[in-house]
C-alpha positions as CSV (number, residue, x, y, z in Angstrom):
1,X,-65.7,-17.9,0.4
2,X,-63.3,-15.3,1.4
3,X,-62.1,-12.7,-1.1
4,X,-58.7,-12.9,-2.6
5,X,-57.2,-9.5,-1.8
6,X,-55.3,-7.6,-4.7
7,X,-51.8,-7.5,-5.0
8,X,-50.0,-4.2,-3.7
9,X,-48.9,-3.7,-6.7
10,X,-52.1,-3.1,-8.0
11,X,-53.1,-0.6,-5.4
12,X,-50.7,1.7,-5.8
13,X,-51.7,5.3,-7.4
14,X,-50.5,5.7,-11.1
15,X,-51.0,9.4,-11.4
16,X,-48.3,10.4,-13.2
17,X,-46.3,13.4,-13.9
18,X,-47.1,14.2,-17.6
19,X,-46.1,17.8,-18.1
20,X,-43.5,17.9,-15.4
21,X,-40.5,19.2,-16.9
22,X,-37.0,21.0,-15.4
23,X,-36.8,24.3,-17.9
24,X,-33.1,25.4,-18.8
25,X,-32.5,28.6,-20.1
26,X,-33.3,28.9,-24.3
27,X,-30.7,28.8,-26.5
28,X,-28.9,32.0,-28.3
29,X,-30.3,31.0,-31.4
30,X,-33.6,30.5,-30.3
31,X,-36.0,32.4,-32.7
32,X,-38.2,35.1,-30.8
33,X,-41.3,36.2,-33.5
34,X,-41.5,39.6,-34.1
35,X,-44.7,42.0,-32.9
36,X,-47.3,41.7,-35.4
37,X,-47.2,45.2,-37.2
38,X,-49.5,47.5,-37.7
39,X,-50.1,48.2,-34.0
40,X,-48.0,50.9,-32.3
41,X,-46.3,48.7,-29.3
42,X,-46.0,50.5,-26.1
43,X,-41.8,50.2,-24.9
44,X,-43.5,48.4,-21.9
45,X,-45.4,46.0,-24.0
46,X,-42.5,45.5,-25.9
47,X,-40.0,44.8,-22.6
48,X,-42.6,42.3,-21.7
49,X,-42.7,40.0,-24.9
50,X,-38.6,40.4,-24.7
51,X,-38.8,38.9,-21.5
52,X,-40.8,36.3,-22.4
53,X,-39.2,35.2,-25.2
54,X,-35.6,35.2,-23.1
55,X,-37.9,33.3,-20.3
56,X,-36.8,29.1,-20.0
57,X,-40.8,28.8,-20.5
58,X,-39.9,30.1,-24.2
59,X,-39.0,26.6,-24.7
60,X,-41.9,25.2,-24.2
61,X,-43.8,27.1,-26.5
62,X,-44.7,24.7,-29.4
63,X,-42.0,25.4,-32.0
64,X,-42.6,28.9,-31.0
65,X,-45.5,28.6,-34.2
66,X,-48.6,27.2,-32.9
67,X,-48.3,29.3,-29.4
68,X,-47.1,32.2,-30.7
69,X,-50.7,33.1,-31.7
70,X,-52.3,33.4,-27.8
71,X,-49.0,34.8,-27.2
72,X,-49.8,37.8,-29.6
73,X,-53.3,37.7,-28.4
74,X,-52.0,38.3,-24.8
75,X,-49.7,40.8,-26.2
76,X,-52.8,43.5,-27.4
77,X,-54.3,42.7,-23.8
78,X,-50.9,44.0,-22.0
79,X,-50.7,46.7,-24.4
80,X,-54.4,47.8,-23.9
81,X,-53.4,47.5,-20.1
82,X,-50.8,50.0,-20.0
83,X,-52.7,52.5,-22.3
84,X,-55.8,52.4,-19.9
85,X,-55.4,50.5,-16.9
86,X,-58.6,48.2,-16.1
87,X,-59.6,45.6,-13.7
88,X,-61.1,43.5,-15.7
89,X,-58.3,43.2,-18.5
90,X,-56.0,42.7,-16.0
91,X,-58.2,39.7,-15.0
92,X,-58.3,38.6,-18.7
93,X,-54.5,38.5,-18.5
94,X,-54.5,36.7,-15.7
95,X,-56.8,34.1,-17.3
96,X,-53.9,33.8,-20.5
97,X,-51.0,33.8,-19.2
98,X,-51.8,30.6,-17.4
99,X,-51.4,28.8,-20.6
100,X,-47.8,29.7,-20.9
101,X,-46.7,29.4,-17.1
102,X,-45.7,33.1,-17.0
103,X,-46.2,33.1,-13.2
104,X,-44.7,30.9,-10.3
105,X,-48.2,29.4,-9.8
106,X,-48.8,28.4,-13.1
107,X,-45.4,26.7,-13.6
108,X,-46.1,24.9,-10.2
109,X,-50.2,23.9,-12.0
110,X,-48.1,23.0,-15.3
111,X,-45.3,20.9,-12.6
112,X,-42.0,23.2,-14.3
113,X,-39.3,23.5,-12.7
114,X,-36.6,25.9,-14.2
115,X,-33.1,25.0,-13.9
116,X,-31.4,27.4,-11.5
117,X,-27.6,26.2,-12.5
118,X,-25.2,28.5,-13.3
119,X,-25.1,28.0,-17.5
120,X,-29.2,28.6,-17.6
121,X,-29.2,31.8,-15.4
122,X,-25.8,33.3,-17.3
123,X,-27.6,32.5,-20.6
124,X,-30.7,33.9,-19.5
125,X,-29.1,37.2,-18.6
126,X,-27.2,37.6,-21.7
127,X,-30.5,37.1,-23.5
128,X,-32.8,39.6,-21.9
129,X,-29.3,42.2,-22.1
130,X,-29.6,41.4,-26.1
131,X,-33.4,42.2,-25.8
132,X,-33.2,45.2,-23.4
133,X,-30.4,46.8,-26.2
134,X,-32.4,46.1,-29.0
135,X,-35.4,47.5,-27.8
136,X,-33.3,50.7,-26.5
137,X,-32.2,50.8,-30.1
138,X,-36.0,50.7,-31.6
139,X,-37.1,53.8,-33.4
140,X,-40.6,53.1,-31.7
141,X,-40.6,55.1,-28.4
142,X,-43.3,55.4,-26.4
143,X,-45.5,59.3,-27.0
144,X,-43.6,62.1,-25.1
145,X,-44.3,62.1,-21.6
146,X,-46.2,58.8,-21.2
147,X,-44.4,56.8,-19.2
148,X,-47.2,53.6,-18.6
149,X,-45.6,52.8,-14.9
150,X,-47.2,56.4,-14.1
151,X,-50.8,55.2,-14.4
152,X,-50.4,52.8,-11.8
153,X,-50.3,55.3,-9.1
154,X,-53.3,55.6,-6.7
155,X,-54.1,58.9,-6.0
């Protein structure tokens, strides 16, 4: 007896899109956790958790509670990175900052999009000013002649 075949419908692949999302710019009053203290932040490390925090990817962070703690996490590593420069915690970064789609790739693995409309970029940019300016205005500079950028230079 022949074999009924299965209905098209049937055949078709269900994978579906379950972290795909189109990322907007965060809101002004989005709240952006502080540095854990304790820890003398390097200006650099500090830019970088500004940025992230001004990032659309900031609203994905689970109620900016439960992520917030790899965040800080990845926070020492960059700050350890730009005291003493080393392969292998640049590596580690690489490996953490994955989880939060900090790079074009990730976002692409994690199927974000951000929003590239006019509203999301003008927010964006008024955030990361805000950030930039408070961080200018931060008693917390970075030692005397130790600019971090400098130790990136190949001699």
């Amino acid at each position: 007896m022949p074999q009924i075949p299965k209905d098209p419908k049937t055949r078709q692949r269900r994978n579906k899109t379950s972290t795909a999302r189109r990322l907007s710019g965060v809101p002004d009053d989005f709240p952006v956790p502080t540095l854990p203290a304790g820890r003398r932040w390097l200006k650099a490390t500090r830019t970088w958790w500004d940025d992230v925090w001004a990032s659309p990817m900031a609203s994905e962070f689970v109620d900016g509670r439960v992520d917030v703690h790899g965040l800080f996490m990845l926070a020492v590593l960059v700050d350890d990175f730009w005291r003493e420069p080393s392969s292998s915690l640049a590596a580690e970064i690489r490996l953490q900052r994955q989880c939060f789609g900090l790079t074009p790739i990730d976002r692409r693995r994690l199927q974000w999009e951000i929003d590239r409309g006019e509203d999301a970029s003008e927010r964006t940019r008024r955030r990361r000013n805000a950030a930039v300016q408070a961080s200018a205005d931060s008693d917390d500079e970075d030692p005397p002649g130790q600019d971090p950028r400098n130790m990136l230079h190949v001699v």
